[in-house]
C-alpha positions as a printed NumPy array, in Angstrom:
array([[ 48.858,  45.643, -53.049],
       [ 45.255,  46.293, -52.404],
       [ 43.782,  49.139, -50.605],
       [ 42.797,  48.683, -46.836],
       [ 38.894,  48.011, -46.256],
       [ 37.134,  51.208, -45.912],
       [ 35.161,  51.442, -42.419],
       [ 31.818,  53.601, -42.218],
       [ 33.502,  55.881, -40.035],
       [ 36.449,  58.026, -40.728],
       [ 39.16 ,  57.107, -38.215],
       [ 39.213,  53.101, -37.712],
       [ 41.918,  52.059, -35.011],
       [ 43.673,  48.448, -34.414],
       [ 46.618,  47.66 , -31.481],
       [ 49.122,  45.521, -31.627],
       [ 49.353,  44.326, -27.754],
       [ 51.944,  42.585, -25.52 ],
       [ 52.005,  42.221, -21.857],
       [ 54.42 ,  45.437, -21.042],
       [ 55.109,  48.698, -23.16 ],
       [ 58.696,  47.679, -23.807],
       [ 58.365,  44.082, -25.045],
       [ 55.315,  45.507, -27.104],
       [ 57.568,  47.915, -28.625],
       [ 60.719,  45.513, -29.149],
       [ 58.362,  43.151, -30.469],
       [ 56.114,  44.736, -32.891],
       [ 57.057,  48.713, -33.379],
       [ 60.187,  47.86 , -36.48 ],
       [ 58.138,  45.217, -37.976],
       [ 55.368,  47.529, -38.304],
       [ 56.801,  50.484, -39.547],
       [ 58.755,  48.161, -42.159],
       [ 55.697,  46.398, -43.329],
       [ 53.585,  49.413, -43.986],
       [ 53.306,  50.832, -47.58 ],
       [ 55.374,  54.111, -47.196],
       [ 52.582,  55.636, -49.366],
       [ 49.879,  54.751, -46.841],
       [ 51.958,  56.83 , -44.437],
       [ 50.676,  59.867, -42.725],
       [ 52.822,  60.354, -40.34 ],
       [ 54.525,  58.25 , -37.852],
       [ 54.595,  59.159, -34.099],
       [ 57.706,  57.893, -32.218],
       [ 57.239,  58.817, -28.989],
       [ 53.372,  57.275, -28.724],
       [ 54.139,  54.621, -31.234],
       [ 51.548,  55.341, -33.467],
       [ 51.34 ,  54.854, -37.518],
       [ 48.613,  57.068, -38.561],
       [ 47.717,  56.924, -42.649],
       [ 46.551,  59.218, -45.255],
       [ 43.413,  57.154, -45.098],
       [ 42.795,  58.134, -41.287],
       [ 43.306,  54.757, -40.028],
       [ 45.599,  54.72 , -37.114],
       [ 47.79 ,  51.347, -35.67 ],
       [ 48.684,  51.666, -31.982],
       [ 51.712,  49.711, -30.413],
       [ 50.359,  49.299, -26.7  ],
       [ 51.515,  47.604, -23.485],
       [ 48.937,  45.755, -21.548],
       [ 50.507,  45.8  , -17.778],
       [ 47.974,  48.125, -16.94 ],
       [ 45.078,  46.875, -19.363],
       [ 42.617,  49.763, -18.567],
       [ 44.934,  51.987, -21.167],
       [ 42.629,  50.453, -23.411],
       [ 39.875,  51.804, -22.804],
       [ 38.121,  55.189, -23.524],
       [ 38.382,  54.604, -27.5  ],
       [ 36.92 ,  52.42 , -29.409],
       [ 38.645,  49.503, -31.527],
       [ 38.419,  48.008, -34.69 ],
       [ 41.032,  45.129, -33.707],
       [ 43.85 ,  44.237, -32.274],
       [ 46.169,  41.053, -31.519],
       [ 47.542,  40.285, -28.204],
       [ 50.578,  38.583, -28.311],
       [ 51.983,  36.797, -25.129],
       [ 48.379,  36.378, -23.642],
       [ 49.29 ,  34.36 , -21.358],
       [ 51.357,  36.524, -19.725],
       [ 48.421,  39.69 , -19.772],
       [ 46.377,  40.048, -16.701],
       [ 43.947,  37.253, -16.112],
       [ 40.69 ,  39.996, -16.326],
       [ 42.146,  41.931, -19.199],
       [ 40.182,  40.242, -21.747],
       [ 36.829,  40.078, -20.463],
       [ 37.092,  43.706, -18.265],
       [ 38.947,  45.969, -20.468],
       [ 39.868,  44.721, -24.122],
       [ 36.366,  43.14 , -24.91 ],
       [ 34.407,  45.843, -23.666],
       [ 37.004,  48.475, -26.41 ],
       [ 36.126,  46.416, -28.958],
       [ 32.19 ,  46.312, -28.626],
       [ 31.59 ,  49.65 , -30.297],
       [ 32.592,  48.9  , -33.718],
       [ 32.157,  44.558, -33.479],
       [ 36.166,  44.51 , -33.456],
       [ 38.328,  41.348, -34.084],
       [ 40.55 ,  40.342, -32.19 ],
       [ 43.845,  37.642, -31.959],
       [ 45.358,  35.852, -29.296],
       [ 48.656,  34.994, -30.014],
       [ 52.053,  33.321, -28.148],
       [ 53.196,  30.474, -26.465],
       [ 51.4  ,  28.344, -23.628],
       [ 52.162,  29.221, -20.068],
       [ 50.341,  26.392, -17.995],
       [ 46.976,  26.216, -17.091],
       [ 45.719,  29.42 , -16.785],
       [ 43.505,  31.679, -18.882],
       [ 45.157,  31.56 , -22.432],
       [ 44.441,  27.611, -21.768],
       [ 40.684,  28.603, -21.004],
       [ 40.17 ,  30.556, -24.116],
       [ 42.382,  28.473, -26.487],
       [ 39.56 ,  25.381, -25.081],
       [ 36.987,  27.74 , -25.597],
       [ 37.542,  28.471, -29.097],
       [ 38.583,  24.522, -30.342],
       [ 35.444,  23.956, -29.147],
       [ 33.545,  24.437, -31.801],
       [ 30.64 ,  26.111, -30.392],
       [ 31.041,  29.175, -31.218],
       [ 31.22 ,  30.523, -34.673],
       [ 32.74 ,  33.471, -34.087],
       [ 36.211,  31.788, -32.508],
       [ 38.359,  30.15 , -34.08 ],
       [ 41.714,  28.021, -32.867],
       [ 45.051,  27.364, -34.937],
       [ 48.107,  25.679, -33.84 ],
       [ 51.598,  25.049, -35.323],
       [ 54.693,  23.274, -33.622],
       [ 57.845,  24.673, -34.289],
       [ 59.398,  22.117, -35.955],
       [ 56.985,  22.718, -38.521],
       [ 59.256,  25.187, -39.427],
       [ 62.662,  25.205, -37.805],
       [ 65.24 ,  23.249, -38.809],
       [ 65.478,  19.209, -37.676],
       [ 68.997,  19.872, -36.127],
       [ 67.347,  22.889, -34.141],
       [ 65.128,  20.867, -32.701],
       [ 67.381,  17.937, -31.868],
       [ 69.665,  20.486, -30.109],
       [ 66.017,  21.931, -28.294],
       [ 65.52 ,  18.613, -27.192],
       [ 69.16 ,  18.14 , -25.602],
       [ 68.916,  21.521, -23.834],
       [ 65.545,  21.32 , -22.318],
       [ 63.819,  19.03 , -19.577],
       [ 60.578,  17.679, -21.071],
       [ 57.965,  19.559, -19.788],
       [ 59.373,  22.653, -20.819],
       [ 60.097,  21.252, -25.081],
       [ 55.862,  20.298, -25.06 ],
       [ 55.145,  23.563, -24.152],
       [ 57.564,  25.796, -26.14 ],
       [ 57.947,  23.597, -29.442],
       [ 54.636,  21.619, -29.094],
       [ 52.298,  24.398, -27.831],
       [ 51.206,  22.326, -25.372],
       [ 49.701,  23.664, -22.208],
       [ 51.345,  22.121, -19.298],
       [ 50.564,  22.345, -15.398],
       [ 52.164,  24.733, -13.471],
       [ 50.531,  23.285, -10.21 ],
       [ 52.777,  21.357,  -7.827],
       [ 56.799,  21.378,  -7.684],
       [ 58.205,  24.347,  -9.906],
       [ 61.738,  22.406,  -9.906],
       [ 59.594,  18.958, -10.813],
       [ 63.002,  17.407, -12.37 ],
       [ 64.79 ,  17.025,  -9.189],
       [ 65.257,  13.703,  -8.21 ],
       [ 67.335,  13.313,  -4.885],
       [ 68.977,   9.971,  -5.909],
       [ 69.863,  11.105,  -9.185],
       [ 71.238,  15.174,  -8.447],
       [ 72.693,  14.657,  -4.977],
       [ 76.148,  13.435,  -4.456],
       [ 78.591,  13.356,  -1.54 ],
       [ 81.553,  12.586,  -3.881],
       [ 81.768,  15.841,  -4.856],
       [ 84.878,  17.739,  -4.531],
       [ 86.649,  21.327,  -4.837],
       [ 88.532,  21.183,  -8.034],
       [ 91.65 ,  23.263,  -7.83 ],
       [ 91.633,  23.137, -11.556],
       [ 88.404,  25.812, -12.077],
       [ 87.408,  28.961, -10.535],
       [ 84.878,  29.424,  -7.629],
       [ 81.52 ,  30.372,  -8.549],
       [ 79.546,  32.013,  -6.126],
       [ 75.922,  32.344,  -6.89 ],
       [ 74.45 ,  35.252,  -4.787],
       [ 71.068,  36.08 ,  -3.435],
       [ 70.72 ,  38.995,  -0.757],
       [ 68.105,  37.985,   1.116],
       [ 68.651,  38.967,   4.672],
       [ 67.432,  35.982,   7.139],
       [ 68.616,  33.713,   6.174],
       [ 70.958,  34.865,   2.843],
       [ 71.952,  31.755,   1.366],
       [ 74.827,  31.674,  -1.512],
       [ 75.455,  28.718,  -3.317],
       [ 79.228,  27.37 ,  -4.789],
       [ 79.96 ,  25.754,  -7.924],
       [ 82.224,  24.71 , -10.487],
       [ 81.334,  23.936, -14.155],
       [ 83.057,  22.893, -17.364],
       [ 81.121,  23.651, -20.901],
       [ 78.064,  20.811, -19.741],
       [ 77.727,  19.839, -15.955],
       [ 77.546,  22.071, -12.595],
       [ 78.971,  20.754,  -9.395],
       [ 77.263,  22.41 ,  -6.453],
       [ 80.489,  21.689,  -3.366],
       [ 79.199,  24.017,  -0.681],
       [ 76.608,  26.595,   0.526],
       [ 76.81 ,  29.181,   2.849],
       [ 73.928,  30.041,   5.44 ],
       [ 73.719,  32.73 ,   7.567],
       [ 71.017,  34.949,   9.302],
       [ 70.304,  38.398,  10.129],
       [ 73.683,  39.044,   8.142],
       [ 74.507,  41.547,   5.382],
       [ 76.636,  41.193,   2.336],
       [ 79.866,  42.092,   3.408],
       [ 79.447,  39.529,   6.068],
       [ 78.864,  36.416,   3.248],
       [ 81.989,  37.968,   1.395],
       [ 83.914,  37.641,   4.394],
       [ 82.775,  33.6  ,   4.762],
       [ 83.561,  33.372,   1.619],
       [ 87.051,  34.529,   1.932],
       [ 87.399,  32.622,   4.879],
       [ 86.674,  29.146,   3.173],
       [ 87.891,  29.919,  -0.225],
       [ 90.126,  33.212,  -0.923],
       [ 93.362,  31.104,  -1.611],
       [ 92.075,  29.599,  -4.602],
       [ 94.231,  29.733,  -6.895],
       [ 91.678,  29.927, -10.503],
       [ 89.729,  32.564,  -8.633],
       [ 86.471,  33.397,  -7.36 ],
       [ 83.496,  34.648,  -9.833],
       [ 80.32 ,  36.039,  -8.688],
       [ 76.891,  35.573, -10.152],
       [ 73.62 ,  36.819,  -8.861],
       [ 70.144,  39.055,  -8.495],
       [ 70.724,  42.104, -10.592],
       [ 69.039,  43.911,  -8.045],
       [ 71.784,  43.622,  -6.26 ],
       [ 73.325,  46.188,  -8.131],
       [ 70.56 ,  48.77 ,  -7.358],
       [ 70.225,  47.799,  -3.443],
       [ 72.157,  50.063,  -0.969],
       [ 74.216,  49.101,   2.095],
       [ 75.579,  51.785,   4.234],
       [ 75.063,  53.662,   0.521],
       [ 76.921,  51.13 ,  -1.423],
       [ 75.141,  48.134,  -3.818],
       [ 76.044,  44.991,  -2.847],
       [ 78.004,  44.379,  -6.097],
       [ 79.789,  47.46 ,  -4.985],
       [ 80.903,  46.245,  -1.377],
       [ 81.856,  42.633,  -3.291],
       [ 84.488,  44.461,  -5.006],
       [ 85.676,  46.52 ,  -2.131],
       [ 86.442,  42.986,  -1.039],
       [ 88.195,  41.896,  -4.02 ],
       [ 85.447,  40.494,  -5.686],
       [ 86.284,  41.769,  -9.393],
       [ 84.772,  39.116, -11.634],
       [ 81.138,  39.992, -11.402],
       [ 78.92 ,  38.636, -14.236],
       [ 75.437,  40.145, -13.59 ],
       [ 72.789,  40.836, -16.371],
       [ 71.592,  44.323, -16.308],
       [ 68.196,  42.714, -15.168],
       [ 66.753,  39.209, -14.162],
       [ 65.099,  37.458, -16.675],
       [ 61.968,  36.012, -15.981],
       [ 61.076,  33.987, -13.438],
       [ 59.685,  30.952, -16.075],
       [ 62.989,  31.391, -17.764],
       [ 65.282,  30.987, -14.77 ],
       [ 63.332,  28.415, -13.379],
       [ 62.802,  26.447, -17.039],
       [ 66.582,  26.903, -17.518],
       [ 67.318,  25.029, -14.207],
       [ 65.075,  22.355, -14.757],
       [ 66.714,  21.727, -18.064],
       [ 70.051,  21.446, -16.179],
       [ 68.393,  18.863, -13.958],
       [ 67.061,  16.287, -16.458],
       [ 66.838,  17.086, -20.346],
       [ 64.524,  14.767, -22.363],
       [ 66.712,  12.464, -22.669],
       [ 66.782,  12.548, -18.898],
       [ 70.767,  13.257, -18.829],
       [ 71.252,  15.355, -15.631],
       [ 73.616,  18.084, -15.674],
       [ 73.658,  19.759, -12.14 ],
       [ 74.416,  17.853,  -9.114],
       [ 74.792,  19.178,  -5.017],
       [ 76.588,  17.895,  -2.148],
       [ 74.294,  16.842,   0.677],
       [ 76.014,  19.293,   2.909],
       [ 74.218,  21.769,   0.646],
       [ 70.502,  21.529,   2.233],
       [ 68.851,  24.558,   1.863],
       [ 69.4  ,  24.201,  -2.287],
       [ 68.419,  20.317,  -1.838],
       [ 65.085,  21.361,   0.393],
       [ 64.27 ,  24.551,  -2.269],
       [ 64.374,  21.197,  -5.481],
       [ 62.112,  19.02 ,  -2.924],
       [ 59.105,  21.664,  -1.36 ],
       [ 59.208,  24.914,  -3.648],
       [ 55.656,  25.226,  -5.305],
       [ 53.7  ,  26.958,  -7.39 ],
       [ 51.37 ,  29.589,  -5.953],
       [ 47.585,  28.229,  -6.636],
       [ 46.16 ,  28.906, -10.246],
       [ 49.416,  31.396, -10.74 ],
       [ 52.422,  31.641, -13.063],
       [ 54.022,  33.098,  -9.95 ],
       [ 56.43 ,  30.975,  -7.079],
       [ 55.106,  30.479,  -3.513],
       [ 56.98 ,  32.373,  -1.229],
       [ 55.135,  32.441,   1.519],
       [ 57.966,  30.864,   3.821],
       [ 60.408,  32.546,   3.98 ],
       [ 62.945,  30.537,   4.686],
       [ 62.753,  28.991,   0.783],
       [ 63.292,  30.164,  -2.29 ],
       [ 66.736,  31.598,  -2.013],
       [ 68.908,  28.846,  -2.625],
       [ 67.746,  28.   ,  -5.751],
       [ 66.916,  31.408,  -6.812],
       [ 71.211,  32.248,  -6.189],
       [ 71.686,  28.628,  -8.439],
       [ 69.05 ,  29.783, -11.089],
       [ 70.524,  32.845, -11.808],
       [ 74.224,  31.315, -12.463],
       [ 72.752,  28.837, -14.639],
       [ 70.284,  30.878, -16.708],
       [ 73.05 ,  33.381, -17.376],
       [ 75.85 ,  30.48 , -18.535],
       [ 72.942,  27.807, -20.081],
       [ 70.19 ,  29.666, -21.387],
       [ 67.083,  28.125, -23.183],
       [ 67.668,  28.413, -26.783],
       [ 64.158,  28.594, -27.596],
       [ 64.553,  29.52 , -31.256],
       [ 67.874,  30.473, -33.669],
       [ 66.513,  33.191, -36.041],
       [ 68.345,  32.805, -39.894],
       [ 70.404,  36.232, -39.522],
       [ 70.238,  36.12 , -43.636],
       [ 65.927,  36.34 , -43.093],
       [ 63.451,  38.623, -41.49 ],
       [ 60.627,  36.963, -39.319],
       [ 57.398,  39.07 , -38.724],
       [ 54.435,  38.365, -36.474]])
């Protein structure tokens, strides 16, 4: 292997960027430390995640959720992976600016998210107009296997396969749950089945708190019944939920905001005063994934691109069925509208049942191969 390019100055210094510390770390810090020549090794620090080498060139894993850590040194380059996730100024305020010194490079790397600012660059440098940008592109199925795709194209509702196997930038404006169609998810046949457990999906929102109930073999969801209630607390939804349902025979098992088990009640979490109750099956993630993900997982459910719908509602379930129909975007944001108030919570309870039992399989690494960025 050749030697690194020697810089005029004695200590040149690249990043290796994502939009938090932690996903920078999980993403880039192993790879990094694997892929460089232990004999370019100075020393390694773990605790700033920092490669430093015996040639006084230093590479910096950094998180970007507050992108002014960027500044006060200068750069030689970088790569910023997950742009569109970074702050919308980042590029122009903070990283540009750290990489004027020294006429630093830069990457932009990741996945589209909608029509925001990675779209505005990513047109900005396939234009062609200036020399010193440059845009590449590859689907994934230029290199994942056919049946991995097939299977991507199963799981996912439309939209959602452009963008994450096509790199397609897709609006975000308008309905976030755009695969709901009324005629096609709604159904008043729908019936308990005494055959499969309860599934209560949980949000703790106060007024109104709004807790969706389900059933579900290995492919559909059946949404049978809702409970509503304002200016209540936890213990009071438990106790409805008792009341209709705490003879059933399969059982009850609760799904929900992982902030619930953080959130105090008369000092308890509201995980802990479900199991007070009797609530013992409790399937919460240690922490909510994000918001595209829940909300990309549920419209997968609704219609796949095949247009096969896997999650239907009673009528008698109308906050869920008005949350499909009105939620929205917030304008030019990755972010949901949630300006009124009463919205939002239905299908956030639903969304976090169905992200945690149908996830996105957005890619299936070969365990037998190691990928690096």
């Amino acid at each position: 292997m050749s030697l690194p390019l020697k810089k005029q100055w004695k200590d040149p210094r690249y990043f290796a960027a994502a939009p938090t510390r932690d996903q920078a770390k999980r993403i880039f810090w192993k790879d990094l430390k694997a892929l460089t020549p232990k004999n370019w090794i100075k020393r390694v620090y773990e605790t700033d995640l920092c490669i430093m080498t015996k040639f006084g060139s230093e590479l910096w894993v950094v998180g970007l959720d507050k992108p002014q850590r960027i500044e006060g040194t200068p750069w030689d380059g970088g790569i910023l992976d997950e742009y569109a996730n970074m702050k919308q100024g980042a590029w122009v305020e903070n990283i540009r600016p750290a990489l004027s010194d020294r006429g630093g490079w830069c990457w932009f790397i990741g996945v589209p998210e909608g029509l925001n600012h990675y779209k505005d660059i990513a047109d900005y440098a396939r234009s062609a107009k200036d020399p010193d940008w440059g845009f590449y592109s590859w689907h994934s199925m230029d290199i994942l296997p056919p049946e991995e795709i097939e299977a991507a194209r199963r799981d996912m509702d439309p939209r959602t396969f452009r963008q994450e196997f096509e790199a397609s930038f897709e609006g975000r404006t308008g309905s976030v749950y755009y695969a709901y169609e009324s005629e096609k998810h709604e159904d008043a046949s729908i019936t308990l089945n005494p055959k499969l457990p309860v599934i209560v999906c949980c949000d703790f929102n106060v007024d109104p708190c709004v807790w969706e109930l389900c059933q579900r073999d290995s492919e559909k969801v059946w949404v049978f019944d809702e409970i509503a209630l304002r200016n209540t607390n936890t213990v009071e939804m438990g106790k409805e939920v008792l009341g209709r349902y705490g003879g059933h025979r399969p059982g009850i098992v609760i799904y929900g905001d992982s902030a619930g088990s953080f959130r105090s009640t008369a000092g308890k979490s509201d995980y802990a005063l479900l199991l007070d109750l009797g609530f013992k099956d409790q399937r919460i993630k240690k922490s909510n994934p994000p918001v595209k993900d829940r909300v990309n997982a549920v419209n997968a459910m609704l219609s796949n691109t095949r247009g096969d719908a896997r999650v239907f509602h009673h009528p008698r379930c109308r906050y869920l069925k008005r949350d499909f129909e009105t939620v929205v975007w917030k304008e030019g944001s990755a972010e949901i509208d949630k300006s009124d108030f009463d919205r939002t919570h239905a299908v956030d309870a639903i969304g976090y049942f169905i992200e945690y039992e149908f996830p996105l399989r957005l890619e299936r690494p070969d365990p037998t191969k190691r990928f690096y960025k």
